[in-house]
PDB file with SEQRES, HELIX, SHEET and CRYST1 records, atoms N, CA, C and O in Angstrom:
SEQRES   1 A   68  UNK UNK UNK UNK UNK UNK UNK UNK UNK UNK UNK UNK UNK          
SEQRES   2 A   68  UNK UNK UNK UNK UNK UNK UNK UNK UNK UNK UNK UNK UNK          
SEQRES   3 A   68  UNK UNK UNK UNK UNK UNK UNK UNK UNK UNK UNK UNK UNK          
SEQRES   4 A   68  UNK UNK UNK UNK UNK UNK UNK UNK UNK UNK UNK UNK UNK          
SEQRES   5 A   68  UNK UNK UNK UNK UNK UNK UNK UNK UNK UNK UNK UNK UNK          
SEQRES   6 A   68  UNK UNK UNK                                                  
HELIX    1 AA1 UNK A   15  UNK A   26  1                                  12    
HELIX    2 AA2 UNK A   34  UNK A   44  1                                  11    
HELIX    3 AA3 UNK A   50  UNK A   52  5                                   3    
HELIX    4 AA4 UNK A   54  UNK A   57  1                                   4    
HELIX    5 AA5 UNK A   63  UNK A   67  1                                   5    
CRYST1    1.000    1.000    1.000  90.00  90.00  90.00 P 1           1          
ATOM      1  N   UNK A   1       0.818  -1.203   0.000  1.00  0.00           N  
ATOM      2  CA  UNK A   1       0.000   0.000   0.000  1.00  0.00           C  
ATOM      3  C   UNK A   1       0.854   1.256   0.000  1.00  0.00           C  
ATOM      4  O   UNK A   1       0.425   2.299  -0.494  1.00  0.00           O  
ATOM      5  N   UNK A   2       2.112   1.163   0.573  1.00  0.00           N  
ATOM      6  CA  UNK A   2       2.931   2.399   0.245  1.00  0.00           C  
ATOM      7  C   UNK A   2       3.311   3.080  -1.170  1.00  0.00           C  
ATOM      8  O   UNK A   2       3.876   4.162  -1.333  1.00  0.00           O  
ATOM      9  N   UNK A   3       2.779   2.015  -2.324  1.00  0.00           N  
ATOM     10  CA  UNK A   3       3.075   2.118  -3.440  1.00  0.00           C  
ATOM     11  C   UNK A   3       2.244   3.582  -3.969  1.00  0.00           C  
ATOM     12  O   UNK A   3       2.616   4.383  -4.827  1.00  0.00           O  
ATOM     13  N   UNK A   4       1.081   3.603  -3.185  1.00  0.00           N  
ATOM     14  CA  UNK A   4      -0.290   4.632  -3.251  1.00  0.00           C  
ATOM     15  C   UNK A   4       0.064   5.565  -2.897  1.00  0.00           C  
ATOM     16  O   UNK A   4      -0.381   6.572  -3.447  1.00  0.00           O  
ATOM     17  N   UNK A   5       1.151   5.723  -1.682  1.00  0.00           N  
ATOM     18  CA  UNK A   5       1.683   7.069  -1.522  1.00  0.00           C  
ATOM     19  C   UNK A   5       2.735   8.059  -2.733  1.00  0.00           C  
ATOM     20  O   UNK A   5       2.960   9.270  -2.717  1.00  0.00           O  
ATOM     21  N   UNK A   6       3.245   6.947  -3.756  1.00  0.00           N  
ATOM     22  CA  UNK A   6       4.060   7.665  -4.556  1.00  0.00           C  
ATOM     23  C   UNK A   6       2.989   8.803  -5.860  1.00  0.00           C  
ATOM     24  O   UNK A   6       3.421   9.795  -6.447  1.00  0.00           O  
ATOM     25  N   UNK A   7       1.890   8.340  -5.948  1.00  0.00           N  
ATOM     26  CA  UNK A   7       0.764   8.896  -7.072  1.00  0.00           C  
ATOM     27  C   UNK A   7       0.465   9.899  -7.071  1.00  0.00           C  
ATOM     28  O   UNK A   7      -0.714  10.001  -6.731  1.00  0.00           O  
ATOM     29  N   UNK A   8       0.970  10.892  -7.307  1.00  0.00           N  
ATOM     30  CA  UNK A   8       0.889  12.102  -7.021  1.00  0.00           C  
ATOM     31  C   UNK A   8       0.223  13.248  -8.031  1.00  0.00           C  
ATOM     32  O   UNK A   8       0.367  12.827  -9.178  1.00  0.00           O  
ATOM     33  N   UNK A   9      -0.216  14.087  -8.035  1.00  0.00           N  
ATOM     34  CA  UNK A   9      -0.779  15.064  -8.873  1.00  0.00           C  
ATOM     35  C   UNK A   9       0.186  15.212  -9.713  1.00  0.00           C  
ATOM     36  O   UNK A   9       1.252  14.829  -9.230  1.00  0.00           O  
ATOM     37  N   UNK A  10       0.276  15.650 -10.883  1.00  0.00           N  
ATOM     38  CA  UNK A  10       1.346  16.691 -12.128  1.00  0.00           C  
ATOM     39  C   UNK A  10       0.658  17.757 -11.959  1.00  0.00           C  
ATOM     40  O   UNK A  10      -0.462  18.065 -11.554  1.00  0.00           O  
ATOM     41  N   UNK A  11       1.892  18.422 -12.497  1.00  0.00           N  
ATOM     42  CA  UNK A  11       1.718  19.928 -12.521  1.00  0.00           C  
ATOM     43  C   UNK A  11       1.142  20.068 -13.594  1.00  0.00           C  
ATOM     44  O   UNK A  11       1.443  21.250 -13.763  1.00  0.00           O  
ATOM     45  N   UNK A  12       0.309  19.711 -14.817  1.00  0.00           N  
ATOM     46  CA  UNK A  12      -0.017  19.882 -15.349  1.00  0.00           C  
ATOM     47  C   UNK A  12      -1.571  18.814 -15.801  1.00  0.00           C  
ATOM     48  O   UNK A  12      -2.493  19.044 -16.583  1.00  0.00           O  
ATOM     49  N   UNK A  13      -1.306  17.729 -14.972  1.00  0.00           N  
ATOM     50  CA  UNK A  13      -2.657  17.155 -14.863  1.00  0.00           C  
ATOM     51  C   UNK A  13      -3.734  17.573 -14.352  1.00  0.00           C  
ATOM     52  O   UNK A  13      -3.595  18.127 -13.261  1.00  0.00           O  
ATOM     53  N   UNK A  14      -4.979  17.487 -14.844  1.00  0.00           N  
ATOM     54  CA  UNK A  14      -6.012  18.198 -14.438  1.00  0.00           C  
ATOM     55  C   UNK A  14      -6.431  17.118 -13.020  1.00  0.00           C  
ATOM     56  O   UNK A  14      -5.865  16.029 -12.925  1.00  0.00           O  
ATOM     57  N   UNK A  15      -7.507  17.583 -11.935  1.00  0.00           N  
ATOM     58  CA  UNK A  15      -7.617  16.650 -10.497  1.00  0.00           C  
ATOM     59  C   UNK A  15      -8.450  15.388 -11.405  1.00  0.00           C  
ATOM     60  O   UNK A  15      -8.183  14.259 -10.996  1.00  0.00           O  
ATOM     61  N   UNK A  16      -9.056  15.429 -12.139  1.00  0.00           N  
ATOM     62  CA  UNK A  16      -9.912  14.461 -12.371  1.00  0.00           C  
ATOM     63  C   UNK A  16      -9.176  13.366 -13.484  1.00  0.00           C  
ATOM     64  O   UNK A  16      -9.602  12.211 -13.503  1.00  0.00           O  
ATOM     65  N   UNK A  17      -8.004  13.789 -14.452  1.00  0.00           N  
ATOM     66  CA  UNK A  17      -7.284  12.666 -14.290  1.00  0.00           C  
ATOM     67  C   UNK A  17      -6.366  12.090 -13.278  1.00  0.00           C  
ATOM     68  O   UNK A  17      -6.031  10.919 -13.101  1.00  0.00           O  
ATOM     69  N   UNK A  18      -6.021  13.227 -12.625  1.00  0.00           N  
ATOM     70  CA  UNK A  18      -5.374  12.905 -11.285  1.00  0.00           C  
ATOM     71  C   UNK A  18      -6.435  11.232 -10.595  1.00  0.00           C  
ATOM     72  O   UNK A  18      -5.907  10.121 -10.539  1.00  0.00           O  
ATOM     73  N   UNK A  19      -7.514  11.431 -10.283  1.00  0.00           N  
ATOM     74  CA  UNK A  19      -8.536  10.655  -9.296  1.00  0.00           C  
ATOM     75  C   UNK A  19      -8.449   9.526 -10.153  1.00  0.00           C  
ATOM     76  O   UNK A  19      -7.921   8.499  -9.726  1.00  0.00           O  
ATOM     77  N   UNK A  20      -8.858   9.580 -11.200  1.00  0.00           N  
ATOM     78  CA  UNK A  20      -8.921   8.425 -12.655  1.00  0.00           C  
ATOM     79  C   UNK A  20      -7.399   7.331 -12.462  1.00  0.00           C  
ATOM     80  O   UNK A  20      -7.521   6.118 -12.289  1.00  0.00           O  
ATOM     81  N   UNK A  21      -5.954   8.066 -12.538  1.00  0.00           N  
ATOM     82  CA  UNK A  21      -4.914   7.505 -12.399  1.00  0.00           C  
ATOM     83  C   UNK A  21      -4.952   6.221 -10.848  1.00  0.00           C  
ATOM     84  O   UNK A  21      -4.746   5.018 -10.686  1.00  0.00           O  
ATOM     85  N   UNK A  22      -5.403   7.586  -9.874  1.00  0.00           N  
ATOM     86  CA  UNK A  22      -5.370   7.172  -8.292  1.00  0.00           C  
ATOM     87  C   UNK A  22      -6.640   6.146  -7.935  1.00  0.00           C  
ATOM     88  O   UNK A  22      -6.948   5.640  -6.856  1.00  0.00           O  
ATOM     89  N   UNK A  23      -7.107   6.061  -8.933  1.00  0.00           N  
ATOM     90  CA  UNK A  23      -8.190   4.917  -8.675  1.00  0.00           C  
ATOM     91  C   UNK A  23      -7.937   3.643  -9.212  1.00  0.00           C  
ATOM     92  O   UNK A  23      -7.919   2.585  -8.584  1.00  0.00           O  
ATOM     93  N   UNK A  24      -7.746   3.808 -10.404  1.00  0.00           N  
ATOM     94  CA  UNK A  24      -6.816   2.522 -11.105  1.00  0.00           C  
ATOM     95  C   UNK A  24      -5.521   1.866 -10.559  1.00  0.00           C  
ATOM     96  O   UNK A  24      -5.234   0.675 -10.686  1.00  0.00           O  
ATOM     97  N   UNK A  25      -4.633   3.002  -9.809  1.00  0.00           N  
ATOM     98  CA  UNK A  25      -3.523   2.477  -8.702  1.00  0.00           C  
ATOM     99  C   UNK A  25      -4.050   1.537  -7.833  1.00  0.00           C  
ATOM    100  O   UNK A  25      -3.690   0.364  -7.744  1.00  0.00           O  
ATOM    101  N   UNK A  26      -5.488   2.458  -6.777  1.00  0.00           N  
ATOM    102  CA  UNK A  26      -6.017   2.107  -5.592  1.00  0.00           C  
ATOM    103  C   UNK A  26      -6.218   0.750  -5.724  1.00  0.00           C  
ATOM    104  O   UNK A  26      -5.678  -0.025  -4.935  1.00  0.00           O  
ATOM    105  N   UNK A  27      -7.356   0.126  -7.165  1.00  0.00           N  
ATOM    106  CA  UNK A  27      -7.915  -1.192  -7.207  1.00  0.00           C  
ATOM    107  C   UNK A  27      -6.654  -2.444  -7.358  1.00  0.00           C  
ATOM    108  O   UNK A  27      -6.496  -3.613  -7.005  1.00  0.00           O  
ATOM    109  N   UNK A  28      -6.141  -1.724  -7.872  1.00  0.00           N  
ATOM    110  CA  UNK A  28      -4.931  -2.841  -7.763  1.00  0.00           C  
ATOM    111  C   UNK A  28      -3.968  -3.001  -6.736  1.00  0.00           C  
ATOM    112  O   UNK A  28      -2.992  -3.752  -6.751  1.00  0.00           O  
ATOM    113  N   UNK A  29      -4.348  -2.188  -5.801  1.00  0.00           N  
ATOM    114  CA  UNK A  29      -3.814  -3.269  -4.623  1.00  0.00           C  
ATOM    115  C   UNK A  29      -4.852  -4.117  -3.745  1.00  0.00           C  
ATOM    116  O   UNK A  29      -5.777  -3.600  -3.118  1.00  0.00           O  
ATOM    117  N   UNK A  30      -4.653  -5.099  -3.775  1.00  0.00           N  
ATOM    118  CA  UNK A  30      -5.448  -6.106  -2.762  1.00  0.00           C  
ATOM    119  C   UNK A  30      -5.548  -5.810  -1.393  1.00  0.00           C  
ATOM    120  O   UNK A  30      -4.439  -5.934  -0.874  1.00  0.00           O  
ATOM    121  N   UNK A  31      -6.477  -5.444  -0.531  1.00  0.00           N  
ATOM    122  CA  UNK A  31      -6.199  -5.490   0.880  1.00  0.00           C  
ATOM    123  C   UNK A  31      -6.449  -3.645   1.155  1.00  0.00           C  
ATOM    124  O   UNK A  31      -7.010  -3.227   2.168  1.00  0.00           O  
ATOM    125  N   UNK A  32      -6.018  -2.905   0.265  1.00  0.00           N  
ATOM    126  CA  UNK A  32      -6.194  -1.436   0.299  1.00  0.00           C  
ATOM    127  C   UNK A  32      -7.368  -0.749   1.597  1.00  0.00           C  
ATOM    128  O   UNK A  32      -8.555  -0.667   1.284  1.00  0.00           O  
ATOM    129  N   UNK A  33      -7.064  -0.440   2.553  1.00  0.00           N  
ATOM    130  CA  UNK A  33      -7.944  -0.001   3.458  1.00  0.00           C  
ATOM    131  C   UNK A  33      -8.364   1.718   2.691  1.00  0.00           C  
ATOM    132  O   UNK A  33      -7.557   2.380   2.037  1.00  0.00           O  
ATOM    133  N   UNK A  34      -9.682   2.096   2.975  1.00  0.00           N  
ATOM    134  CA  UNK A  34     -10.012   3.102   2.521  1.00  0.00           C  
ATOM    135  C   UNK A  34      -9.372   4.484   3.008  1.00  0.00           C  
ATOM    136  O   UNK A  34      -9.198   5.537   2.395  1.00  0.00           O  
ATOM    137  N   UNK A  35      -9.051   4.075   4.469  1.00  0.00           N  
ATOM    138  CA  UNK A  35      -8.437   5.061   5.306  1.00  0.00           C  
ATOM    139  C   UNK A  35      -6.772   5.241   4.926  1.00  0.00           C  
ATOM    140  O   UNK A  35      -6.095   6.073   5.529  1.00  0.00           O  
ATOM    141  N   UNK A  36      -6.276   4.492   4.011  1.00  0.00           N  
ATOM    142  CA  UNK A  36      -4.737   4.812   3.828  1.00  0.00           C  
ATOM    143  C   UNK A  36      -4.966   5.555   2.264  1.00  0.00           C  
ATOM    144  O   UNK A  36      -4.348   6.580   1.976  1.00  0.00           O  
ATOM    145  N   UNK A  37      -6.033   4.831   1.205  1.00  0.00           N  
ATOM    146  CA  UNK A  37      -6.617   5.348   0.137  1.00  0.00           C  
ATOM    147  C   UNK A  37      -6.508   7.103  -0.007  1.00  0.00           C  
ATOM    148  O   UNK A  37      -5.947   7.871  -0.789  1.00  0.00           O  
ATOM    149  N   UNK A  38      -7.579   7.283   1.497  1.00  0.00           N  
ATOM    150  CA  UNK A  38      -7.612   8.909   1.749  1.00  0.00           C  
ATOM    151  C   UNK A  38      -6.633   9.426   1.621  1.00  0.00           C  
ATOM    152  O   UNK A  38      -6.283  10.042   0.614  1.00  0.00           O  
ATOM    153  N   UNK A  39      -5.960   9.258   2.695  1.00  0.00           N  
ATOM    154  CA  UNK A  39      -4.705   9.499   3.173  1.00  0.00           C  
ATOM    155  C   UNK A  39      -3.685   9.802   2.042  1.00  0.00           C  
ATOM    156  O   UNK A  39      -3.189  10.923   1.922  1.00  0.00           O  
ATOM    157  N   UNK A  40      -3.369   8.699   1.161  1.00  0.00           N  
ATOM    158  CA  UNK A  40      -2.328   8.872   0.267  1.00  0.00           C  
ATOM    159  C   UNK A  40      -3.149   9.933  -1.212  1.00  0.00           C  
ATOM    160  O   UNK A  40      -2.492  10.426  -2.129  1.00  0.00           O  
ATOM    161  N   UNK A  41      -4.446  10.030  -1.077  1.00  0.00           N  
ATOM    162  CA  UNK A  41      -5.045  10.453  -1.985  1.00  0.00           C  
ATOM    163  C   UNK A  41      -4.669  12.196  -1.803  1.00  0.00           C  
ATOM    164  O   UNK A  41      -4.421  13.065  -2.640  1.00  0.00           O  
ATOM    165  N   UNK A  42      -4.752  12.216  -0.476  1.00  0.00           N  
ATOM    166  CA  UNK A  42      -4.486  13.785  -0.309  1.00  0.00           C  
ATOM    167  C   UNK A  42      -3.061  14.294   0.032  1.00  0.00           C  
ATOM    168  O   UNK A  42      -2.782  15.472  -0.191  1.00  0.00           O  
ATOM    169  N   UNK A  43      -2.147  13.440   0.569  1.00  0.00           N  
ATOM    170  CA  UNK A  43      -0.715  13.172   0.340  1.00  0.00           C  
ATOM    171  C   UNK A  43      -0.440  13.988  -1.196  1.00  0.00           C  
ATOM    172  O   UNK A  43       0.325  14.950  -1.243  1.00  0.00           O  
ATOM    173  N   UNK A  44      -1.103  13.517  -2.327  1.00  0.00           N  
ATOM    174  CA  UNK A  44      -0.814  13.489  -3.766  1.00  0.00           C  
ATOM    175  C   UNK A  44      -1.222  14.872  -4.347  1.00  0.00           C  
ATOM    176  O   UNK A  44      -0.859  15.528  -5.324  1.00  0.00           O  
ATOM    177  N   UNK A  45      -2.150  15.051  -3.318  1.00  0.00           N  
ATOM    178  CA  UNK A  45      -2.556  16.639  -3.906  1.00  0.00           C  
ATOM    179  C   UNK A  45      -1.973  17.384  -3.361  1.00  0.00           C  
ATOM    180  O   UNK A  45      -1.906  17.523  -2.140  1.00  0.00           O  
ATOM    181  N   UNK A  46      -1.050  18.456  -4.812  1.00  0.00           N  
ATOM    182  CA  UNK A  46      -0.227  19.780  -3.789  1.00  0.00           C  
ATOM    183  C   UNK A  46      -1.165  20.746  -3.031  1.00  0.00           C  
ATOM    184  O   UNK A  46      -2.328  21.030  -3.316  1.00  0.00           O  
ATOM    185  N   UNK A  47      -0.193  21.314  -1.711  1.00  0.00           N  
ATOM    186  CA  UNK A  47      -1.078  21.689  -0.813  1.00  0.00           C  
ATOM    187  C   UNK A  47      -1.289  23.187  -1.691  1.00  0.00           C  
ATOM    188  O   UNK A  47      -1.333  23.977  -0.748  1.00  0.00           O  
ATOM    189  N   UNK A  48      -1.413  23.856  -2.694  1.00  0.00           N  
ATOM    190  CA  UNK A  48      -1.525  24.999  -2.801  1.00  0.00           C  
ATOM    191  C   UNK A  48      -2.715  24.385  -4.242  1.00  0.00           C  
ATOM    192  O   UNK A  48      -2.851  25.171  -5.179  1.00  0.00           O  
ATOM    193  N   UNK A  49      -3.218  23.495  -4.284  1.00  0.00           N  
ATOM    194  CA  UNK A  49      -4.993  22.999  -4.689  1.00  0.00           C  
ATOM    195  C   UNK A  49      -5.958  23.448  -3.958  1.00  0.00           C  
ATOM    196  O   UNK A  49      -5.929  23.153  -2.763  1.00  0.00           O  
ATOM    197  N   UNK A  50      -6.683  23.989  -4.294  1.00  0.00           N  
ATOM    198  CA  UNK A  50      -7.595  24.332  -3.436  1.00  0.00           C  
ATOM    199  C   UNK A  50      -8.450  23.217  -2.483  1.00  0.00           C  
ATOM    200  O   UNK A  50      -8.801  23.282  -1.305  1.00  0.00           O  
ATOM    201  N   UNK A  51      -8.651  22.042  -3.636  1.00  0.00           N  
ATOM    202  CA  UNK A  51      -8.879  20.572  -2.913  1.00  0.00           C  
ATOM    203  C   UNK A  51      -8.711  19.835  -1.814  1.00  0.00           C  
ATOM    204  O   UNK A  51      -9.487  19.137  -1.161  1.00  0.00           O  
ATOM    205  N   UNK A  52      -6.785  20.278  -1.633  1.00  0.00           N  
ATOM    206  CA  UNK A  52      -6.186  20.189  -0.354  1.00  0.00           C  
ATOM    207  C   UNK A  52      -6.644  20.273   0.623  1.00  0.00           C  
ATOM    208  O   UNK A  52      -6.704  19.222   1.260  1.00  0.00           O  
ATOM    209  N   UNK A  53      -7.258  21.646   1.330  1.00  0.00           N  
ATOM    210  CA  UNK A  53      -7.347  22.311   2.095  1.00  0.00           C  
ATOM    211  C   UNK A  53      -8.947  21.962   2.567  1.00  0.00           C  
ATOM    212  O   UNK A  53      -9.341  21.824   3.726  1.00  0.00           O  
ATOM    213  N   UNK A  54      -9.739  21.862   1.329  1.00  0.00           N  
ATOM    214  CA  UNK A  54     -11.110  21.108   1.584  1.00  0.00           C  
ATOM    215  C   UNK A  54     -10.418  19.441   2.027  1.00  0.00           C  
ATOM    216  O   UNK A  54     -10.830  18.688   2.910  1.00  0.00           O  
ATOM    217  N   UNK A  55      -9.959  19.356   1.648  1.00  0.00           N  
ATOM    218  CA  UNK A  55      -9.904  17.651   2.500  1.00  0.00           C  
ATOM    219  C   UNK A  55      -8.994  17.692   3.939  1.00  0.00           C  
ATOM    220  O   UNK A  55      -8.997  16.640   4.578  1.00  0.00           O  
ATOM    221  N   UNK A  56      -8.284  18.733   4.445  1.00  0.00           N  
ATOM    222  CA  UNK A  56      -8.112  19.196   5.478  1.00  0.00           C  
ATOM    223  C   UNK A  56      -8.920  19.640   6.171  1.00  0.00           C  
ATOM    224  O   UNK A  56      -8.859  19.345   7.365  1.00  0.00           O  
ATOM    225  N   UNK A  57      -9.652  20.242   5.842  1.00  0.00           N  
ATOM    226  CA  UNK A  57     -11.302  20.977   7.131  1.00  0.00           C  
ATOM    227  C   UNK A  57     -11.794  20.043   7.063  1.00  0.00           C  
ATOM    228  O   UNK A  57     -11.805  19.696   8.244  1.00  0.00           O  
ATOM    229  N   UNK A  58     -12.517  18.874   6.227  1.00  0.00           N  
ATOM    230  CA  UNK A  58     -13.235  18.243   6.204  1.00  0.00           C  
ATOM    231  C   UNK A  58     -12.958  16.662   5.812  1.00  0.00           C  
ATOM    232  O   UNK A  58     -12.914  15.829   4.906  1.00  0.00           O  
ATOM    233  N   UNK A  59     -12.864  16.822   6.689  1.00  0.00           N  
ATOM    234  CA  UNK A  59     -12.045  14.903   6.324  1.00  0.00           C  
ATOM    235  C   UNK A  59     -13.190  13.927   5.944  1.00  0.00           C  
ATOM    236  O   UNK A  59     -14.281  13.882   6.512  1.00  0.00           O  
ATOM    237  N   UNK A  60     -12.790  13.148   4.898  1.00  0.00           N  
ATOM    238  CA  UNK A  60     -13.408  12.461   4.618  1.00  0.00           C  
ATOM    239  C   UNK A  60     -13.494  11.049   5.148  1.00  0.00           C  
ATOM    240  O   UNK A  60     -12.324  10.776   5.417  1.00  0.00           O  
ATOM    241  N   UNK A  61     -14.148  10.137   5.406  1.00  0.00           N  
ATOM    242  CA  UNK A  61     -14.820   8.973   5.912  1.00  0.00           C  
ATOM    243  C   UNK A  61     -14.791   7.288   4.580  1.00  0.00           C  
ATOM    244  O   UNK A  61     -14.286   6.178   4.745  1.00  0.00           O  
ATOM    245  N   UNK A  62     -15.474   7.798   3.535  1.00  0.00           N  
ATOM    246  CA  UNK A  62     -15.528   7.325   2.449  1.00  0.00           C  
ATOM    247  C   UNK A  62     -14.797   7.551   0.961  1.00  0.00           C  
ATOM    248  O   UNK A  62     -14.900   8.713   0.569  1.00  0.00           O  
ATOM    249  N   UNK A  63     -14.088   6.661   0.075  1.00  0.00           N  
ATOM    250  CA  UNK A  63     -13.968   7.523  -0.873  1.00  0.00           C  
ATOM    251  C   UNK A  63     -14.943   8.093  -1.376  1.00  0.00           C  
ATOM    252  O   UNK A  63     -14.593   9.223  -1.719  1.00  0.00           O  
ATOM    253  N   UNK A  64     -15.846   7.929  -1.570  1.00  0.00           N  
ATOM    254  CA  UNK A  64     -16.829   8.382  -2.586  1.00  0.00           C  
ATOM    255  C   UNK A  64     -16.832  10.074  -2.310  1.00  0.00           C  
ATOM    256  O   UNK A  64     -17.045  10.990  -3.104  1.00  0.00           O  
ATOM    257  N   UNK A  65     -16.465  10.102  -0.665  1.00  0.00           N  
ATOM    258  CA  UNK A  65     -16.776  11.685  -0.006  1.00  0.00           C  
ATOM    259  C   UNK A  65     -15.648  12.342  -0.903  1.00  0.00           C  
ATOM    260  O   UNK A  65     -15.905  13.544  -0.974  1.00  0.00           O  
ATOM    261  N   UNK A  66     -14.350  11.994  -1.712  1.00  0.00           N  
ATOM    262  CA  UNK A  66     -13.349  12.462  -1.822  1.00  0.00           C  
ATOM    263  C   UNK A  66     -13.389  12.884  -3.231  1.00  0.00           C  
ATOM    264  O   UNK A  66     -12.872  13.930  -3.622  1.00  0.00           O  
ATOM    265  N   UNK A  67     -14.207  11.791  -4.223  1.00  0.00           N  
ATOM    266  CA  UNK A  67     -14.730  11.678  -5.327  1.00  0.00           C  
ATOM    267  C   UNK A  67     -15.560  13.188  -5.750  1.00  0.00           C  
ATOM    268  O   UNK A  67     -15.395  13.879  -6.755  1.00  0.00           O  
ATOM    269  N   UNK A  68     -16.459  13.388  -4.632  1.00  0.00           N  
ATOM    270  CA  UNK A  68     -17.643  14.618  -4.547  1.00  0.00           C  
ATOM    271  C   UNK A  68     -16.961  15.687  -4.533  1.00  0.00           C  
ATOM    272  O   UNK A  68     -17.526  16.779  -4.474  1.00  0.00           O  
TER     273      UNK A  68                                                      
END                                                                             
């Protein structure tokens, strides 16, 4: 699962291929808890996204919350 932490945004990728990439990573690991998912999902987003900072105030529970 540490592999999920390397997936990171480009500077030039838009967030929604960003999520597309990080989802196709996510399913392929076996065993993937949702809570490390989050975690490395927002790891990946630079903190100067506005996204960031919404998944900092508001932590999410589910992916799907992260998806929205």
């Amino acid at each position: 699962m540490s592999d999920l932490y390397r997936v990171v945004l480009k500077p030039v990728e838009t967030l929604r291929a960003y999520l597309k990439r990080f989802i196709g990573d996510m399913v392929s690991i076996h065993g993937c808890s949702i809570s490390t998912a989050i975690d490395a999902f927002k790891m990946g987003v630079a903190s100067s996204v506005d996204l960031y900072s919404d998944l900092v105030k508001f932590p999410c529970v589910i992916f799907e919350d992260v998806q929205a």
